[in-house]
C-alpha positions, -999 to +999 in steps of 0.1 A: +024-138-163+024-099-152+059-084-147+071-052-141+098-045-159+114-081-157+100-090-124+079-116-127+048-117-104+024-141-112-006-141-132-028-118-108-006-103-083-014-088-052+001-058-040+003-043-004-003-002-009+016+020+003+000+032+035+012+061+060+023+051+095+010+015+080+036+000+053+065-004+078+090-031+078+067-048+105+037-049+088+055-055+055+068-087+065+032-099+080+016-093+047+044-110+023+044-138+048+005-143+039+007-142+006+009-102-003+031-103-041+047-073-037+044-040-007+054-008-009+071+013+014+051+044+033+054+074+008+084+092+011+092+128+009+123+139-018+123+171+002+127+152+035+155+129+016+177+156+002+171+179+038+185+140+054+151+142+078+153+109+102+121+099+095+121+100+055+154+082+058+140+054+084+112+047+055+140+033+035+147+008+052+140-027+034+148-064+041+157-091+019+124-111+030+105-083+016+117-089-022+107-080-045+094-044-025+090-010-040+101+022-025+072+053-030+087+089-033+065+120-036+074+156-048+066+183-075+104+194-081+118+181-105+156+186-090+142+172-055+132+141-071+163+134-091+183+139-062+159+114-038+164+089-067+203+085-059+194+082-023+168+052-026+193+037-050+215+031-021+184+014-003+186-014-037+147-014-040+135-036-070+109-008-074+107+029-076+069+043-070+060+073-074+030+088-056+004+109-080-024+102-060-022+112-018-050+131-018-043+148+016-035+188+018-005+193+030+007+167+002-014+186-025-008+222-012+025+216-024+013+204-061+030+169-049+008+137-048-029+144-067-018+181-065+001+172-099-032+160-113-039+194-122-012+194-145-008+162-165+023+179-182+044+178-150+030+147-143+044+132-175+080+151-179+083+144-143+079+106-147+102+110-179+132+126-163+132+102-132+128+070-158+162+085-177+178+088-142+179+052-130+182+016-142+153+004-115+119+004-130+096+038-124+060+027-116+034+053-105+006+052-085-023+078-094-062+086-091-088+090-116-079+126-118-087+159-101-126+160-098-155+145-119-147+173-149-113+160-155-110+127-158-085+117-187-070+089-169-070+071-204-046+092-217-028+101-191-019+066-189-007+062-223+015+091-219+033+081-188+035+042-205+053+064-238+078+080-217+090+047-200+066+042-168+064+001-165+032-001-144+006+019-132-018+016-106-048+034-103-076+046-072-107+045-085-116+080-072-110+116-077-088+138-058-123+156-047-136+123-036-108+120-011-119+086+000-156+091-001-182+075-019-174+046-039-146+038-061-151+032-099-136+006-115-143+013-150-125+039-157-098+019-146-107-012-171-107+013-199-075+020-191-067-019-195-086-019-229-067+009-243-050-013-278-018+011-272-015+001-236+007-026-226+019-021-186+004-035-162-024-016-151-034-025-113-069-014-098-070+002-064-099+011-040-125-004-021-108-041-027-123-053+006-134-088+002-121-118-018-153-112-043-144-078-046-108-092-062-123-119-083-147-093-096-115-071-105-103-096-124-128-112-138-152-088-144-127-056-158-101-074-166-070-054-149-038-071-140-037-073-101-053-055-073-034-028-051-048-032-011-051-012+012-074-004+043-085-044+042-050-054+054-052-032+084-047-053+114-060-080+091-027-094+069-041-126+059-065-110+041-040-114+011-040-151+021-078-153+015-077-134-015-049-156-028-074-189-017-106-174-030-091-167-064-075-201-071-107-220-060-137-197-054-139-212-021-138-191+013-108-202+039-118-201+076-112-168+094-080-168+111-081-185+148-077-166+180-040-181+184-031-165+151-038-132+157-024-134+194+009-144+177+006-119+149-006-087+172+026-100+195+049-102+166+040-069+151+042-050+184+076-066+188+090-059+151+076-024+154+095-018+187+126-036+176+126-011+147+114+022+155+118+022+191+093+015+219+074+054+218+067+051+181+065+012+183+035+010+205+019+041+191+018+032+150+005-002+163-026+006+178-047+013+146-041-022+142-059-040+169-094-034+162-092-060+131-066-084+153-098-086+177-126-076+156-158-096+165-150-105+198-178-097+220-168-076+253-140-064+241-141-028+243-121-029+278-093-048+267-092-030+234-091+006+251-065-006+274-043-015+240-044+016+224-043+043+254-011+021+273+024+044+266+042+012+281+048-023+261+050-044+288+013-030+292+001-041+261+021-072+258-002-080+290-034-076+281-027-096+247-016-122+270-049-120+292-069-116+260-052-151+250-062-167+281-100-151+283-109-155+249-086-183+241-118-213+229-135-179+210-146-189+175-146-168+147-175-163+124 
């Protein structure tokens, strides 16, 4: 059984990452409702929390149905981060994240995210100080370092384990990488085999098929597999994951009907919540994998993600149900 802390999870759990314009509430509540073990929350900025900015504060917004769900805070000052701690407190998260691995410039620019990489001190007395601050569990989310040269994931590891971090999951590239090339898993494992270690230590990267997660388990040994990208307009990709690994068997893509319902759903849970502007913009990146493999499509699909207007889209999902509606999936 791996648990965080004292929250039990299973014996190979499967977490949701934390994804920009991605991890909502909406989305969220697909992927638990397919079999996702835990989700995190879209990173969070401490400096947007403390300045009160409306769309940090929006991020914290959790549900009951979620549980258990981690909130993911980024920062490089020590203060800042203290003082966002008391604020997601009020949120009552079962998790606090925090992000050592966005690998994106304005993050890093700022030595926040895998800018901290470049000094594993920080990292460490950073992690320390937020752990002595709160009764929730501290988990952090890192890459494989910097660049190629400094890769001392090991300890770095160990050290934020010593100073009371209670899982740790891990991309399997380098800062320099960005998301380029592909990620290495064995660095990750050796992190797993370390005697001294015992967190859970959860893989991240390039977990794209339901092989892909048996392989993390079986084959390096790690405690659960952190997804990203694959869940992309695709949420019951948890669901086959979940299948595969209990019987090594493949379930049936999901039918056209489902992902009618679930694109309809999420464009409705994303409105309800962030308004229709934002709603029907943050779920376009989401219907190439709702419709991907349909042949023909490319009309309908550019009409989806250029239309300002819901009722638009809510239309042509409803003549994609009718014209594609006896479609079989591969």
């Amino acid at each position: 059984m791996v648990k965080i802390d004292t929250i039990e999870l299973g014996d190979f759990p499967l977490l949701l990452a934390p994804m920009e314009d991605v991890s909502d509430p909406p989305f969220r509540a697909l992927c638990k409702e397919q079999g996702a073990d835990v989700v995190y929350t879209e990173f969070i900025s401490s400096e947007g929390l403390i300045r009160d900015a409306a769309k940090s504060v929006m991020k914290l917004d959790i549900y009951e149905k979620e549980r258990p769900v981690g909130i993911q805070i980024f920062g490089a000052n020590l203060d800042s981060m203290l003082r966002s701690i008391e604020i997601v407190e009020a949120s009552n998260p079962d998790i606090i994240d925090i992000n050592f691995g966005c690998p994106v410039k304005k993050v890093v620019s700022k030595g926040a995210g895998a800018g901290i990489l470049k000094d594993i001190d920080l990292m460490v007395s950073l992690t320390k100080a937020m752990v002595e601050h709160t009764s929730l569990p501290i988990t952090v989310k890192t890459r494989l370092g910097w660049d190629e040269e400094t890769i001392k994931i090991v300890e770095v590891a160990e050290r934020l384990q010593d100073v009371g971090c209670k899982a740790i999951a891990i991309h399997g590239r380098t800062r320099k990488q960005m998301y380029k090339g592909a990620a290495d898993w064995a660095p990750i494992a050796a992190v797993k085999n370390n005697p001294r270690m015992h967190i859970p230590v959860f893989g991240n990267g390039d977990v794209n098929t339901p092989e892909r997660a048996k392989e993390m388990r079986d084959s390096f040994g790690l405690d659960g597999a952190m997804i990203g990208r694959a869940s992309i307009g695709n949420p019951w990709f948890f669901r086959e994951v979940q299948h595969y690994l209990k019987t090594g068997k493949k379930l049936l893509n999901p039918t056209m009907s489902e992902r009618i319902e679930a694109a309809r759903r999420h464009l409705q849970m994303a409105i309800d919540w962030k308004g229709e502007k934002l709603g029907v913009f943050e779920t376009r990146r989401h219907y190439t994998n709702y419709f991907r493999g349909i042949p023909h499509f490319k009309e309908y699909r550019m009409k989806m993600v250029t239309s300002d207007d819901s009722i638009d889209v809510f239309n042509v999902i409803n003549e994609v149900a009718l014209k594609f509606k006896d479609y079989q999936f591969d």
